[in-house]
Every structure is written in structure tokens, then in C-alpha cells.
N, C-alpha and C positions, 0 to 999 in steps of 0.2 A: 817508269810506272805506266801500270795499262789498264786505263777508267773505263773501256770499254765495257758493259754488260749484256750478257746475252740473255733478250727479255725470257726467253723460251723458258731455259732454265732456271731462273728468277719465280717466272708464276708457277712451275714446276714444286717448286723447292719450299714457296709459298703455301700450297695447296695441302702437298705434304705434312706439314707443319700443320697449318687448319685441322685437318683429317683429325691429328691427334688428340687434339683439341675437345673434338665430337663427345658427344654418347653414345653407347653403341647403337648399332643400327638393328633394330630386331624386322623380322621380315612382316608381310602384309599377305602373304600364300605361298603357300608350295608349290612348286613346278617339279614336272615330269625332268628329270634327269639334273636336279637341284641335289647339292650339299648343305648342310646346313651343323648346325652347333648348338648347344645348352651346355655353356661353359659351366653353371652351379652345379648342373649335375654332371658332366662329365661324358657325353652322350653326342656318338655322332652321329646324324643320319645320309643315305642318299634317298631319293625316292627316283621310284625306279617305273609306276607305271599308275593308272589310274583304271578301275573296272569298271564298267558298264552298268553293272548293276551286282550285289553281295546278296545271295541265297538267305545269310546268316546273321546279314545287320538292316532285312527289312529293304531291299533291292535298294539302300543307299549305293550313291557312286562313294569308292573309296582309294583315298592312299595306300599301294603298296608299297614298304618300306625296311632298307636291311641298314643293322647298325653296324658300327665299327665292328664287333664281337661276331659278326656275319648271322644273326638272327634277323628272322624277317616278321613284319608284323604290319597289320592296315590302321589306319586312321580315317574315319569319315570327312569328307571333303568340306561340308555343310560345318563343320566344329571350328570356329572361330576361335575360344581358348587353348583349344591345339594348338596354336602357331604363336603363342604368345611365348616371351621366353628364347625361340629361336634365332639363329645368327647366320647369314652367309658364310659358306666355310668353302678354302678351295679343294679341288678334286685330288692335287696330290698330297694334301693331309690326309682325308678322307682311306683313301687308297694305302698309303705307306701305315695310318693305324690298323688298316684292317690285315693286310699280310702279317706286320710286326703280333697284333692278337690271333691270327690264325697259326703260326708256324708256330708260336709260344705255348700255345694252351691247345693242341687237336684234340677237340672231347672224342671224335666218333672218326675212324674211317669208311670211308661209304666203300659199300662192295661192289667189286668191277661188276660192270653190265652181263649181264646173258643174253645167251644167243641160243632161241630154238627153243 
């Protein structure tokens, strides 16, 4: 018999366990090139860039943001209950929902480029 333990895996295995333990973790802001989630409603985002100033929302700086469904839409940076509700989500869910809703549903083909 082999009493041996290897702590590494031990606090590893520990941690793990803790983690599940948790509630979720809802985030505290958006970052530039962040995933994120709203499991009740069903809603992925990434955010992909931040403006300088919106012509449209009173030269607020704002979140640009494409969802699973590949819609893109801003969020004001300053909006505190924006971010309420959201969840860290990884990049290859993010990515495989949106191929999986894009190849499923093409509303629109966009028309080749011109030249001239």
C-alpha cells in the first residue's frame, strides 16, 4: 500500500471541490476582448471595443458588443446595472455558439465587394 500524497494534487482537487461550492461569480466590468454570459436569459456576449466618444448617446464612451446570434449593439460604459447579472464565459463557447447560430439560421447574404 502507497500512503504517499501528492500535496499538489490534494489542494488542486480541494479547490476544485470549494469552487463548486461557490455562487456564481457575476462580474464588476466589462473588458475590451471579455466573454461573458446571462444564463436566465440565454445571451452571450463578447465585447469587442470601447469609443471614444457616441455622436448618438451624448459623446458617452461606450461598449461595442456582438452576441452569440452575431448582432452587434453599444452599451454605455458609465451603466452600472448593465453589468449586473453577467458571468465570465470562455472564448470557445462564445465562438462555437456563434458559428453553430450562424450556419443554422443565415438571415442575409451580404453581397461580394465591388470593384470600380
Amino acid at each position: 500500500m502507497n500512503n504517499i500524497i501528492n500535496l499538489s494534487d490534494y489542494r488542486e482537487e480541494k479547490e476544485e471541490k470549494h469552487k463548486k461550492t461557490l455562487p456564481p461569480q457575476y462580474i464588476q466590468d466589462f473588458e475590451v476582448g471579455g466573454y461573458y454570459i446571462y444564463l436566465e436569459l440565454g445571451v452571450m456576449i463578447h465585447c469587442m471595443l470601447i469609443t471614444d466618444s457616441s455622436h448618438s448617446q451624448n459623446n458617452k464612451l461606450m461598449y461595442i458588443m456582438e452576441d452569440q446570434f452575431g448582432n452587434l449593439f453599444s452599451v454605455p460604459i458609465d451603466d452600472p446595472e448593465g453589468m449586473m447579472g453577467w458571468r465570465f464565459l470562455e472564448k470557445e463557447v462564445f465562438i462555437e455558439a456563434l458559428h453553430k447560430n450562424l450556419s443554422e439560421n443565415p438571415e442575409f447574404e451580404p453581397e461580394p465587394p465591388r470593384v470600380g
